[in-house]
TIDRENRO-621521 format. One record per residue (C-alpha): x negated, y, z; residue in three letters. Coordinates in steps of 0.1 Angstrom, whole numbers, padded with zeros to 4 digits, always signed. Layout:
BEGIN
XYZALA ...
end
This chain:
BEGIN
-1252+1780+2202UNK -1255+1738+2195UNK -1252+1742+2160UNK -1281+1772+2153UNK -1304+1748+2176UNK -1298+1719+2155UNK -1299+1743+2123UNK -1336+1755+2138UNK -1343+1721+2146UNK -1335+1707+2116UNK -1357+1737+2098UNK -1388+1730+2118UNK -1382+1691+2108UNK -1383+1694+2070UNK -1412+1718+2077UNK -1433+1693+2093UNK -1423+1666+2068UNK -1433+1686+2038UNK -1464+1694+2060UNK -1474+1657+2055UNK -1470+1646+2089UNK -1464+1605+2084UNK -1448+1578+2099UNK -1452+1537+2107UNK -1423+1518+2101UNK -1408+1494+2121UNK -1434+1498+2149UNK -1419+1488+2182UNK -1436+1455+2188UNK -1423+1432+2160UNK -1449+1427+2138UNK -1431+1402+2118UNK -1399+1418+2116UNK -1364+1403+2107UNK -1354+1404+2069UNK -1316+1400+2067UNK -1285+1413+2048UNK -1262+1400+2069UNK -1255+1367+2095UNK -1252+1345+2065UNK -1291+1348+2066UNK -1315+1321+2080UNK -1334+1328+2109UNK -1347+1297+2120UNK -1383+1297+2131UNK -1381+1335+2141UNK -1360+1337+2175UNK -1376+1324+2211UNK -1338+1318+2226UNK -1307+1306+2212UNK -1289+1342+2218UNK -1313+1358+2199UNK -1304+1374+2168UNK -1302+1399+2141UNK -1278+1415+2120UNK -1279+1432+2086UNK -1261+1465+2073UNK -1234+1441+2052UNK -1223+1431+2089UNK -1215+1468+2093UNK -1203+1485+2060UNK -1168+1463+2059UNK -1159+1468+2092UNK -1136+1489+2099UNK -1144+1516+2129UNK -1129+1538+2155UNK -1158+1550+2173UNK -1197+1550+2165UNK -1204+1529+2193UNK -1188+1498+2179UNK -1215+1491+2158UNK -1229+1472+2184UNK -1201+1451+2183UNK -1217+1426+2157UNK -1236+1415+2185UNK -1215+1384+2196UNK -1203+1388+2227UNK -1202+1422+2233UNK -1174+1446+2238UNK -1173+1484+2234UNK -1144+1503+2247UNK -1139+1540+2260UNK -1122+1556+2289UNK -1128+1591+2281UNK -1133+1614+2250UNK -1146+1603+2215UNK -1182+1618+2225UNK -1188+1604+2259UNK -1206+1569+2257UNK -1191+1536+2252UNK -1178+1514+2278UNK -1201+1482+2273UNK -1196+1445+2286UNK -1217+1416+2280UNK -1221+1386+2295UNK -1197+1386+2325UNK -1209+1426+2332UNK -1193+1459+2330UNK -1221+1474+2320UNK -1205+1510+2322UNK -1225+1533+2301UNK -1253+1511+2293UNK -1269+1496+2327UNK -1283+1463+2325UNK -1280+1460+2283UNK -1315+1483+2270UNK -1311+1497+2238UNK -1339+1510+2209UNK -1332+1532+2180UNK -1365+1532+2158UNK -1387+1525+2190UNK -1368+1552+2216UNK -1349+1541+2240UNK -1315+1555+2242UNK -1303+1543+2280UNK -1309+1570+2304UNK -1326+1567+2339UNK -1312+1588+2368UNK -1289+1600+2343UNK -1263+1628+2357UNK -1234+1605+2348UNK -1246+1570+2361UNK -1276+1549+2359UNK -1289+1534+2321UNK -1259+1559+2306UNK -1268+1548+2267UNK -1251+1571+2242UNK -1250+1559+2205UNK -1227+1587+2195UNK -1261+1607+2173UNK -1266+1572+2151UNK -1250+1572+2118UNK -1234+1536+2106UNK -1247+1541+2070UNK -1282+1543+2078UNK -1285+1516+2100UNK -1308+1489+2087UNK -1301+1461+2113UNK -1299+1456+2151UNK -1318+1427+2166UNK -1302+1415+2196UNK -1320+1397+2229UNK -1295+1389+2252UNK -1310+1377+2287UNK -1346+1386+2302UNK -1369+1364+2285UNK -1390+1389+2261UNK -1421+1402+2276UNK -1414+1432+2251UNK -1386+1444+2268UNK -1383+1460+2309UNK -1358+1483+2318UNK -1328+1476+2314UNK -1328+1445+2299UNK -1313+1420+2320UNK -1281+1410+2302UNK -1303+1416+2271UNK -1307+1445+2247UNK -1308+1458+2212UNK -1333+1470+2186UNK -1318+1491+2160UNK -1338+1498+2131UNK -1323+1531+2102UNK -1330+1527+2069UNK -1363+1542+2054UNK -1352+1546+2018UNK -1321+1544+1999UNK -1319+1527+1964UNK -1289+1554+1960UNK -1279+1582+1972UNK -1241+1587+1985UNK -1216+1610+1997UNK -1185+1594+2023UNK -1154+1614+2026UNK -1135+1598+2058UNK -1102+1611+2066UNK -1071+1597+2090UNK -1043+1606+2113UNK -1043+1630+2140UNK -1065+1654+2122UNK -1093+1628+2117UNK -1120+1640+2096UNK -1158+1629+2085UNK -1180+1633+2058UNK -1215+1621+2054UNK -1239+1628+2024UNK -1275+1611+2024UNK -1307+1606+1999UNK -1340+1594+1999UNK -1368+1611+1975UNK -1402+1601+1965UNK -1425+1630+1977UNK -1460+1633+1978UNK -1473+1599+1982UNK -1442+1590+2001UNK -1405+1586+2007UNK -1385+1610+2021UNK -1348+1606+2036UNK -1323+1629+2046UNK -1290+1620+2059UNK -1265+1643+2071UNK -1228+1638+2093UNK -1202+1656+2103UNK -1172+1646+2124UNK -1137+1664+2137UNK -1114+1646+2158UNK -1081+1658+2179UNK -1071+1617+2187UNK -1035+1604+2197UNK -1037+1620+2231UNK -1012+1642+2246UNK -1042+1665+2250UNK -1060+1674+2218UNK -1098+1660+2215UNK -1109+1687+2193UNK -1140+1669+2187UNK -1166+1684+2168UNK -1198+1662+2159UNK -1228+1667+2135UNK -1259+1640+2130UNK -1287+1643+2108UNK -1315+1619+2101UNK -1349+1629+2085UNK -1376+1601+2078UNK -1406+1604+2059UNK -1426+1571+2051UNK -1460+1564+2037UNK -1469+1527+2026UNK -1502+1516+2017UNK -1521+1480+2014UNK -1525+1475+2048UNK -1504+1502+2068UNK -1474+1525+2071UNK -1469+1559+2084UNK -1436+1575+2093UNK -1422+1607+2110UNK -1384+1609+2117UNK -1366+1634+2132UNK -1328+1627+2145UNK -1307+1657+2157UNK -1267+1657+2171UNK -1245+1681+2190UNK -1210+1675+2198UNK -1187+1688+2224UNK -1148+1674+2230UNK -1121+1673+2253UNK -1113+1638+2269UNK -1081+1625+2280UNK -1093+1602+2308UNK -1080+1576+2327UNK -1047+1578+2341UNK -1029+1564+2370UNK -1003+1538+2363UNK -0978+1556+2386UNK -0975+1584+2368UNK -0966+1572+2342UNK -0942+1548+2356UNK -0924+1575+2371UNK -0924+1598+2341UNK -0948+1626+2351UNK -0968+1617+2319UNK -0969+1595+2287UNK -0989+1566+2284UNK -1011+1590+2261UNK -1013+1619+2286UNK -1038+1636+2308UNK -1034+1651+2345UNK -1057+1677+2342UNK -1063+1695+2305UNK -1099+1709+2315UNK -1119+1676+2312UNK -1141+1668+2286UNK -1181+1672+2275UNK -1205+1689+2254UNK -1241+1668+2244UNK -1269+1674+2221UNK -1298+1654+2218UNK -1327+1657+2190UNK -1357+1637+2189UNK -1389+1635+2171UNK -1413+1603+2166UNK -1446+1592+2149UNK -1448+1555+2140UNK -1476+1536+2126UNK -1481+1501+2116UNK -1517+1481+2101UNK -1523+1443+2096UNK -1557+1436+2085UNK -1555+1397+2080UNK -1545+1378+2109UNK -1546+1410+2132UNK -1521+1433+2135UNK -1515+1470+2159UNK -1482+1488+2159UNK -1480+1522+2181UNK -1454+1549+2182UNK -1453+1580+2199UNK -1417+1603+2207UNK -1406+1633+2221UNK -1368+1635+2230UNK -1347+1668+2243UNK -1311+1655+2257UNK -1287+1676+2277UNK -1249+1663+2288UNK -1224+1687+2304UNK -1191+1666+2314UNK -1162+1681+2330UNK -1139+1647+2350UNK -1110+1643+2374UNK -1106+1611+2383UNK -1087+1612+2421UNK -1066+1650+2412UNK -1060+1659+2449UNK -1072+1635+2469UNK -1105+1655+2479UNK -1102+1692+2479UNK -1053+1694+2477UNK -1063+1730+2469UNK -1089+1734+2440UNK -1082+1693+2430UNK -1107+1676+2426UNK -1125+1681+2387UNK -1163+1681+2387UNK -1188+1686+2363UNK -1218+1663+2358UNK -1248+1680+2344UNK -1277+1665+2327UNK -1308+1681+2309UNK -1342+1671+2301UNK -1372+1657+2281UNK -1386+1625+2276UNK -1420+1619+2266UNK -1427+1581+2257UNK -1445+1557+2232UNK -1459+1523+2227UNK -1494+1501+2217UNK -1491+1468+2204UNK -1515+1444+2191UNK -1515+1408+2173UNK -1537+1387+2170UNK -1530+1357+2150UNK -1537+1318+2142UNK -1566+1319+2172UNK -1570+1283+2180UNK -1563+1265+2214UNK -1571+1235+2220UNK -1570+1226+2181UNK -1534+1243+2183UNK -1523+1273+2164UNK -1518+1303+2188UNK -1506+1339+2185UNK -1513+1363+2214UNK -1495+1398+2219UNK -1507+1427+2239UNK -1492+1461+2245UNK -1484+1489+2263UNK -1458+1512+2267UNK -1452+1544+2294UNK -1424+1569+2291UNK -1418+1602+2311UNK -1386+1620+2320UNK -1388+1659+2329UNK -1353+1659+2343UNK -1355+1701+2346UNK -1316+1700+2361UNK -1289+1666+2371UNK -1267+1679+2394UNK -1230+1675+2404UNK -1204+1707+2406UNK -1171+1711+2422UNK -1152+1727+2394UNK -1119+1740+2386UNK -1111+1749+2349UNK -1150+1743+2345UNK -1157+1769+2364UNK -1183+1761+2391UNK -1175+1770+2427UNK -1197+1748+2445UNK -1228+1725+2446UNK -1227+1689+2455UNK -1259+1688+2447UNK -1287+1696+2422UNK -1321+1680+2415UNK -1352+1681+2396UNK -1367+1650+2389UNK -1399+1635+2379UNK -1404+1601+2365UNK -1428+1584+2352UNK -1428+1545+2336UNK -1464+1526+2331UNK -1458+1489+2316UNK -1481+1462+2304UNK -1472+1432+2286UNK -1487+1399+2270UNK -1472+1370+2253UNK -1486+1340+2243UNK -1476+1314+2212UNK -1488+1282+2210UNK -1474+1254+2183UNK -1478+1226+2200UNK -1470+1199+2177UNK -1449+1202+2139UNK -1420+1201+2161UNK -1428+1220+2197UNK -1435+1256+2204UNK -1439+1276+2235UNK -1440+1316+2242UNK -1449+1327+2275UNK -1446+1358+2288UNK -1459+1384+2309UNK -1451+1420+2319UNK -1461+1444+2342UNK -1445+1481+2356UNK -1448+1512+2376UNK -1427+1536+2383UNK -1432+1568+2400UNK -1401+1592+2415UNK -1405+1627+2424UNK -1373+1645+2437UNK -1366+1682+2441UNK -1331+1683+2456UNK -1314+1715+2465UNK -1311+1698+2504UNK -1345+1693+2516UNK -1344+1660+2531UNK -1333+1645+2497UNK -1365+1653+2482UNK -1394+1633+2483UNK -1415+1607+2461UNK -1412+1571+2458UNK -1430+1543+2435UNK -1427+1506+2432UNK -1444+1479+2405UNK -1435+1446+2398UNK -1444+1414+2376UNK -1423+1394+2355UNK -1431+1363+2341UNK -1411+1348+2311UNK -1411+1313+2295UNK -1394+1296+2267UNK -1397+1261+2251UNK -1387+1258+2212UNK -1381+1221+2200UNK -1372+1220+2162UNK -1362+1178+2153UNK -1360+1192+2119UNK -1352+1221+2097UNK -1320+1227+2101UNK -1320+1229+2142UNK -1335+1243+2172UNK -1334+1236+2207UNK -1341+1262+2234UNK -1350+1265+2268UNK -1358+1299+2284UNK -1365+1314+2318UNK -1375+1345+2327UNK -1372+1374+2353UNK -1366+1409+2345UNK -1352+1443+2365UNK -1335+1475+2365UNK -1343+1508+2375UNK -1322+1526+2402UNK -1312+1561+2403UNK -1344+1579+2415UNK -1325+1604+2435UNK -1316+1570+2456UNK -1350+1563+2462UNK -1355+1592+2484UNK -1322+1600+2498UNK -1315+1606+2535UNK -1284+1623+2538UNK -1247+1619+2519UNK -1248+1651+2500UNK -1212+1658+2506UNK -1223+1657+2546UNK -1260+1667+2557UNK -1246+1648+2591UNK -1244+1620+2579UNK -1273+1597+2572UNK -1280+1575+2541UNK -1302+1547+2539UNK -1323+1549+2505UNK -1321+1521+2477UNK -1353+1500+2464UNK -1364+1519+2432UNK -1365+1486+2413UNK -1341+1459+2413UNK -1354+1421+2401UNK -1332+1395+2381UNK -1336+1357+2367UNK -1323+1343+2341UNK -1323+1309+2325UNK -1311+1295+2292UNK -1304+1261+2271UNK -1297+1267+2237UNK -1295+1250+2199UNK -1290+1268+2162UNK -1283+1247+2136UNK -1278+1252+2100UNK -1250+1228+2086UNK -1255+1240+2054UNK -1260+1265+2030UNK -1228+1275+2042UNK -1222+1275+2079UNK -1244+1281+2108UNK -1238+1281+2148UNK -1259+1290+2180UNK -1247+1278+2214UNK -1260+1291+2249UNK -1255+1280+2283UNK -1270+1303+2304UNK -1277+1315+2344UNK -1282+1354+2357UNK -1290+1365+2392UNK -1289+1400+2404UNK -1309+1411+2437UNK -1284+1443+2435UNK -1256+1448+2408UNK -1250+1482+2393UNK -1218+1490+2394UNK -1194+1518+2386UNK -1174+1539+2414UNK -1140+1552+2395UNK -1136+1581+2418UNK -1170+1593+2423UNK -1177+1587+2385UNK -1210+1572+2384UNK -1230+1543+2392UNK -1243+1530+2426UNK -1263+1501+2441UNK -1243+1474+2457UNK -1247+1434+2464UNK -1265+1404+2448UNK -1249+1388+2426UNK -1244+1352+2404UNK -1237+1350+2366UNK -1234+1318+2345UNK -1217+1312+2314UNK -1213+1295+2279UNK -1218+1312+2245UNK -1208+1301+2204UNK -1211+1320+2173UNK -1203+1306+2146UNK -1207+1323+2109UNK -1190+1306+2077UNK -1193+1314+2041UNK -1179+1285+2018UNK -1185+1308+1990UNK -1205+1339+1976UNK -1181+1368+1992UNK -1162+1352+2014UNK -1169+1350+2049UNK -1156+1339+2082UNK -1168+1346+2118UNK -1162+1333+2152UNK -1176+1338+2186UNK -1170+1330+2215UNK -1180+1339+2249UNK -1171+1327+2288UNK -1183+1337+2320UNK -1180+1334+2361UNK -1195+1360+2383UNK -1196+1362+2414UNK -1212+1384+2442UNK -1233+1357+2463UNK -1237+1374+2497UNK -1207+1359+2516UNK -1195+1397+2526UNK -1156+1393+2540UNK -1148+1420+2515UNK -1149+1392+2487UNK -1170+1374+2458UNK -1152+1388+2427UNK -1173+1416+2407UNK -1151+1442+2398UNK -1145+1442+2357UNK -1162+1418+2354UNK -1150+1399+2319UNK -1144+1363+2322UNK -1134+1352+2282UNK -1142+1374+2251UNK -1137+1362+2217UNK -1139+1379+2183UNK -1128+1362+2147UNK -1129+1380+2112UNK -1126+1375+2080UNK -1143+1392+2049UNK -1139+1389+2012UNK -1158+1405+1984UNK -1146+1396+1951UNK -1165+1397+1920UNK -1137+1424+1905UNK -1141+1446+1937UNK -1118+1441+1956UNK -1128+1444+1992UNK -1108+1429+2025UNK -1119+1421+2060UNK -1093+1414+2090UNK -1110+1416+2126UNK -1097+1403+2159UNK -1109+1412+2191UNK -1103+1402+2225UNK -1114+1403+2259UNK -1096+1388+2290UNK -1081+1394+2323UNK -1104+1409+2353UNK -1106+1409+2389UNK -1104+1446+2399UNK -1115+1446+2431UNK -1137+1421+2456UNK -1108+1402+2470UNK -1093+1393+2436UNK -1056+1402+2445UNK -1059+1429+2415UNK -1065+1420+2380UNK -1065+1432+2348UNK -1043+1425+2319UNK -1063+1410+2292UNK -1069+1430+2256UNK -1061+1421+2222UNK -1067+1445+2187UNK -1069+1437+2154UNK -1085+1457+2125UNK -1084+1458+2088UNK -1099+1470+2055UNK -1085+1468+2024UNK -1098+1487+1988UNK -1118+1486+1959UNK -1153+1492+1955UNK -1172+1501+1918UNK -1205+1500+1908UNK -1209+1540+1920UNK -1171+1545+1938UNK -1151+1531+1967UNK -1121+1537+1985UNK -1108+1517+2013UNK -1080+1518+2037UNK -1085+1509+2073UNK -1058+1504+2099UNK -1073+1506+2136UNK -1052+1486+2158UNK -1032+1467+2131UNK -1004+1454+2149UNK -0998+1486+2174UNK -1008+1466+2206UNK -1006+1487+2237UNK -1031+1468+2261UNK -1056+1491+2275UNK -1092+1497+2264UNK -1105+1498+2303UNK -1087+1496+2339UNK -1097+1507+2373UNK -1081+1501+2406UNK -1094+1532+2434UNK -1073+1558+2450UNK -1063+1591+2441UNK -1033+1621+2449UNK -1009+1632+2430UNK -0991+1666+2444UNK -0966+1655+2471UNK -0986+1619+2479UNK -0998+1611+2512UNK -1031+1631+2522UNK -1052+1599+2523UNK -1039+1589+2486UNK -1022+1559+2468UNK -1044+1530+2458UNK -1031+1524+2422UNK -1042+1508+2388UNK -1058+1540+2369UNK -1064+1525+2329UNK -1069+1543+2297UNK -1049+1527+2266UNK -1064+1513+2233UNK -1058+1541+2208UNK -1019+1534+2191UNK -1018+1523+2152UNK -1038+1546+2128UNK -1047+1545+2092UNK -1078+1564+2075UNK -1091+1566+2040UNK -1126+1560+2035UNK -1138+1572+2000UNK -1174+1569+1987UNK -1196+1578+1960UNK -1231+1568+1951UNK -1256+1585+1927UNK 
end
């Protein structure tokens, strides 16, 4: 059972922390790391583009959420949407890209990296669904490839998410809403030993608005133990999550139209997933004067079961056409890093980074089932997979004059691909390596501004079980040319922050993206594959405003064009590919305790498929908190979707049969609709 391994897990974690294993903190490669409550916080002097930032955990614990995965929604610019159940990851975009489940956009939790490679469901398939919102510290965000740091991944940019080590208070949540909604967390921190321990605990129950019940059933837990001394930290953390959930997917907009189903129902009842990840890591930090090393080590088991339909009977008019997606394995990974500071060049001050980093995935089963009722009946096809990361970085830092500074970067990776498949000629081995040099220009007139200018080239990863393919699964005939393992971009960037005042501050990007090969998402397939080159440019504003202690205002801005770049007949237009997004809140904490924020968030319309002739409607929802909050209690009121909209949270356009339709299908609009009006309590007390 999930929950008895997590229990066992959980055991064997406290174990080992009352053992005295320690652990660093903060240790992925930022030695000087971002100290920040919220956006209102300076960071001038600290970022190498303008689209680089951080935010704090007062940027999270107003807003009012529907899903874990919009935490990473305080990274301007970025949208996170669903078109399945509550535990299946997000639907990200950024920068003109549907990023599906996480390709092209790299994300860190305390040093691990969460995106997936060769992942059962789709390439870089990044699910934040174990994190809990309370203990998150901040989330540094890179958008674009300029940071010798980051590899995989990273293209459109990624995020560092940092949980909290120690707790000045302890504090039990209570979260309860319509449709059965229902979520309680309870955390501490303890001095122990020589050290701090934390223990944080969640537990989540869902049904949703759908037609078909959710029935979610989630629980996290986060264990940290820290050591500090003069000149080091140590720190072991253990994170551990199961879930499983039924998903009402996306729907064709036929069927509705015509009555078979509400807006809100599903076409087959047997869909949904079951997930558990837990993890382990060792961090350490030192800085002995102007040197400093940071190195981390983790272990992470991950498994994914997820039952979809996405086409009915357009495949098998029989059986229809559900399948299951399986995923389980371990990844073995960690990282080196070393500083050395205030060397001198040519009478200049100069920093200089090295590291390392390598990660393994023993991918023990990723395979792809016909099903019916989740019940297997046959094998598409099933793999064992072997891969293997080696990377090398260094960056360089030299203050040129008061006003002038320049980072360059350079990184270096391998990767190695062994395949098992269960047809022959799909297994094999495959390897590739490339170099990716990275520059950026910082000119600072004076205190209050920054001017940026940044290029850099950086890659994904594809699927490895593309790298050594031969034959369509689905027809030994029929041959299949193989994809290169790793796929270069470049990027370039001109930027400014400035700092008006002790009130209002703004960063503006205008930035360029090239793809050799875009990722992108097949609806009726349900995963990712390798298509054409692509073009991205696009302009960028975030603005943050607070004209006085507890009252804040926020608004961002983002546009983009993309375009393919190959001159295929087919068309230029990347499917979902987001042209506008825009987000504006506002957030007030008064002296008495009373607490309000109002967010708006929208994205706009989006070419569907290559031609252009199908588009998108754009989206619009607006959120809100209202309550009171003590020096130990709180009690809010959120309403999710304020204002009842109806737009839809993602939309496809592929074929697919309903019973009675033409054998070769309809070619229709399939979307999944933002979740209808909902109110929860949120109650909290602190001890």
């Amino acid at each position: 059972m999930p929950y008895l391994r997590f229990q066992l897990s959980l055991a064997i974690a406290l174990t080992l922390c009352l053992s005295g294993f320690l652990k660093a903190h903060e240790a992925i490669i930022q030695f000087q790391p971002f100290t920040v409550s919220d956006r209102s916080d300076a960071i001038m002097g600290q970022t190498i583009s303008a689209s680089q930032g951080v935010v704090g955990q007062n940027d999270i614990q107003y807003r009012p959420l529907l899903r874990t995965g919009e935490v990473l929604e305080t990274i301007p610019g970025l949208i996170a949407t669903q078109h399945s159940g509550t535990g299946k990851a997000n639907q990200y975009f950024l920068r003109g890209f549907n990023l599906d489940h996480g390709t092209d956009f790299a994300t860190y939790i305390d040093g691990m990296p969460v995106n997936k490679v060769t992942h059962g469901h789709g390439q870089g398939y990044s699910d934040v669904n174990f994190l809990i919102p309370e203990l998150v510290g901040s989330i540094e965000y890179r958008k674009g490839p300029y940071y010798a740091s980051l590899g995989d991944f990273s293209s459109a940019g990624g995020a560092l998410i940092s949980t909290v080590d120690t707790l000045d208070r302890g504090f039990v949540v209570l979260n309860v809403g319509e449709n059965n909604f229902l979520r309680g967390v309870v955390a501490d921190s303890f001095a122990m030993d020589q050290g701090e321990l934390l223990v944080g605990i969640e537990a989540q129950s869902y049904d949703g608005p759908w037609d078909l019940e959710e029935n979610l059933s989630k629980i996290n837990s986060l264990v940290k133990y820290s050591q500090y001394y003069e000149n080091s930290t140590y720190t072991i953390t253990f994170m551990g999550y199961d879930s499983d959930w039924n998903s009402a997917d996306q729907i064709p907009r036929r069927a509705v139209d015509s009555g078979l189903i509400s807006a809100l129902g599903s076409l087959d009842n047997d869909l949904g997933g079951e997930s558990s990840r837990y993890s382990l890591s060792f961090d350490y930090a030192n800085i002995r004067g102007d040197n400093a090393t940071s190195a981390n080590v983790y272990a992470i088991y991950y498994d994914l079961n997820l039952w979809s339909n996405f086409t009915y009977f357009l495949d098998n008019p029989i059986n229809g056409d559900e399948f299951e997606q399986e995923d389980q394995r371990m990844i073995y990974g960690g990282s080196i890093t070393h500083l050395l500071s205030y060397r001198e060049f040519m009478e200049r001050e100069m920093n200089q980074v090295i590291g390392a980093q390598f990660r393994y995935d023993a991918i023990d089963g990723v395979g792809l089932y016909n099903t019916m009722g989740r019940s297997r009946f046959n094998t598409v096809r099933a793999d064992a997979i072997d891969q293997l990361s080696l990377s090398a970085f260094y960056e360089n830092r030299i203050q040129w004059t008061d006003h002038l500074r320049s980072v360059f970067g350079l990184r270096a990776d391998y990767y190695d691909f062994d395949v098992t498949s269960n047809i022959a000629a799909n297994s094999g081995s495959a390897d590739d390596a490339l170099i990716s040099p990275k520059l950026n220009f910082i000119y600072s007139p004076d205190d209050n501004t920054e001017l940026f200018l940044s290029l850099g080239y950086g890659f994904h990863s594809n699927d490895a079980r593309g790298t050594t393919i031969s034959v369509d699964p689905t027809d030994p005939e029929t041959p299949v040319d193989a994809v290169d393992p790793l796929v270069q971009s470049l990027g370039a960037e001109i930027g400014s922050r400035h700092t008006w005042n002790d009130h209002l501050n703004t960063s503006v990007s205008l930035w360029y993206l090239e793809l050799d090969s875009e990722l992108l998402f097949v609806g009726d397939a349900g995963i990712t594959e390798a298509s054409r080159p692509s073009q991205r440019y696009g302009f960028e504003i975030a603005n943050y405003y607070s004209p006085i202690p507890g009252l804040s205002f926020e608004l961002d801005a983002a546009f983009t064009e993309a375009r393919f770049d190959d001159n295929d007949p087919a068309g230029e237009d990347i499917p979902g590919a987001l042209n506008a997004v825009i987000s504006a809140a506002v957030t007030g904490v008064m002296e008495s305790g009373w607490v309000g924020s109002l967010r708006l968030r929208h994205f706009g319309p989006r070419s569907l498929i290559e031609d252009g002739s199908v588009e998108s409607d754009g989206s619009t929802i607006v959120n809100s908190r209202v309550g009171f909050q003590g020096d130990r209690f709180a009690i809010f009121l959120d309403v999710l979707n304020l204002f009842d909209s109806d737009d839809d949270d993602i939309t496809y356009f592929y074929g697919s049969r309903l019973p009675g339709e033409p054998e070769d299908g309809v070619e229709d609009i399939h979307f999944h609709p933002i979740e209808p009006r909902t109110l929860r309590a949120y109650l909290s007390y602190r001890f």
